[in-house]
N, C-alpha and C positions, 0 to 999 in steps of 0.2 A: 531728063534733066539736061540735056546736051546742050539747048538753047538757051535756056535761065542760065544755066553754071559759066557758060561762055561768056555771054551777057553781061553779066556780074564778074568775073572773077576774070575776063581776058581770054587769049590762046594760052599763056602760061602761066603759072606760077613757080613758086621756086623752093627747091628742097635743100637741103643739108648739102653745105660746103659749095653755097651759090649755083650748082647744076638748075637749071632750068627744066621744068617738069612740064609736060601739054594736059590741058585742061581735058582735053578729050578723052582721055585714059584713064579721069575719075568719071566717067560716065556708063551705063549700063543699067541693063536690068536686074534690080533687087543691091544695087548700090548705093549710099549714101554717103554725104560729106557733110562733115561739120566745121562750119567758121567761128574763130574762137575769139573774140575781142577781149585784148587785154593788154597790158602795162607792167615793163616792170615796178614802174616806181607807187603801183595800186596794190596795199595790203594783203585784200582779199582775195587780189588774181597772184600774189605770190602763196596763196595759203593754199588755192583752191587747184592751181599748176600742177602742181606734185602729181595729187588725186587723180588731175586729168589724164596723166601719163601714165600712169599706173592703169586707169580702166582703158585708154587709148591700146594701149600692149595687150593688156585680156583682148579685146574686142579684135586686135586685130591677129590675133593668135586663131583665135573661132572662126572670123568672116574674112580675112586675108583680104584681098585686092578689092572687096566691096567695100570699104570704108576709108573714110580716109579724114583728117581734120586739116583745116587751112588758116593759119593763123594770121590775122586782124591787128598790128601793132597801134596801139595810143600811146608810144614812147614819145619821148621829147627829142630824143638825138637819135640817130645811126648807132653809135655805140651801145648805147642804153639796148636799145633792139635788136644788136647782132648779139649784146652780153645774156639777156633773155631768153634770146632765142637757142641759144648753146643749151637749155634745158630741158627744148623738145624736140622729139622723134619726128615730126610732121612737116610738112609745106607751110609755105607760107605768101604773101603778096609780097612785092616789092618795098621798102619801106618809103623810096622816093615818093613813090606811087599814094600822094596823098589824093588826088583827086577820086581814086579807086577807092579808098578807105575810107571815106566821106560819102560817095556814093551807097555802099555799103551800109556805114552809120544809117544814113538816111533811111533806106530801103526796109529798114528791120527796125527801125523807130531805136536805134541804141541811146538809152539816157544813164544809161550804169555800166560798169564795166567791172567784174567776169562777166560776159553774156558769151551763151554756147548757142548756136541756133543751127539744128540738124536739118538737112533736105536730103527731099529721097530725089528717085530720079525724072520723077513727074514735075518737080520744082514744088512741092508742097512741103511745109516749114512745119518745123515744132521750134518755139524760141527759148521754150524753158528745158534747154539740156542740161544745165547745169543740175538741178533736180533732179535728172534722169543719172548722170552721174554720181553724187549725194547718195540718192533713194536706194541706186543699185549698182554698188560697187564692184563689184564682179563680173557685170555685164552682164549676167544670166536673162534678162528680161528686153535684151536690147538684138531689134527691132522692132520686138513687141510691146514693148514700153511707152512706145512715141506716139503722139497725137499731133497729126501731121493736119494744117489744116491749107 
């Protein structure tokens, strides 16, 4: 996944309290990352946040440094996305960074938004995580849950 994730997602992304995180450090074998396209000002993706954070912390209690989620803002302002963003645990892209987030959009055909789409580290995609999360709250079933194509 070293190349696609690079590719896609930059040398950085960025964690909790603007620290700058290297791309290359979500990479490895038997690793996945998940980009998370969402909005605060999107119903669904405030309904569906919560859950996310909740199975993010299982998941990442069991697989520690092999997972990781990279959040995909559709906010309208900086504020809106830093206030959003205050309610999760995970990395995120730049919010300047529209031309990355469109690129992005584009790549994974985004026409709705919660959309969860997991890659392992071969760069092969499952785009229905949100299902994956939904179906299996707990995590119990996750990596093996994914249909990675």
């Amino acid at each position: 996944m070293s190349e696609p994730l690079k590719d896609l997602l930059g040398d950085m992304v960025i964690g909790k309290n603007g620290t700058k995180v290297e791309v290359s450090s979500l990479v490895g074998a038997g690793k996945y990352v998940a980009l998370y396209f969402s909005a605060h000002w999107c119903p669904p993706c405030k309904a569906f946040t919560p859950k996310l954070v909740e199975w993010y912390n299982k998941i990442k209690k069991a697989q520690g440094a092999n997972f990781e989620v990279v959040f995909i803002s559709s906010d309208r302002d900086e504020a809106s996305f830093k206030e959003y963003y205050e309610s999760m645990p995970w990395l995120a892209i730049d919010f300047e960074d529209t031309e990355r987030k469109n690129k992005l959009s584009d790549k994974f055909s985004i026409s709705g938004i919660p959309t969860l789409v997991v890659m392992d580290n071969d760069g092969k995609t499952d785009k229905n995580g949100r299902a994956l999360v939904t179906n299996d709250p707990e995590g119990k079933n996750f990596p093996a849950g994914l249909v990675l194509k």
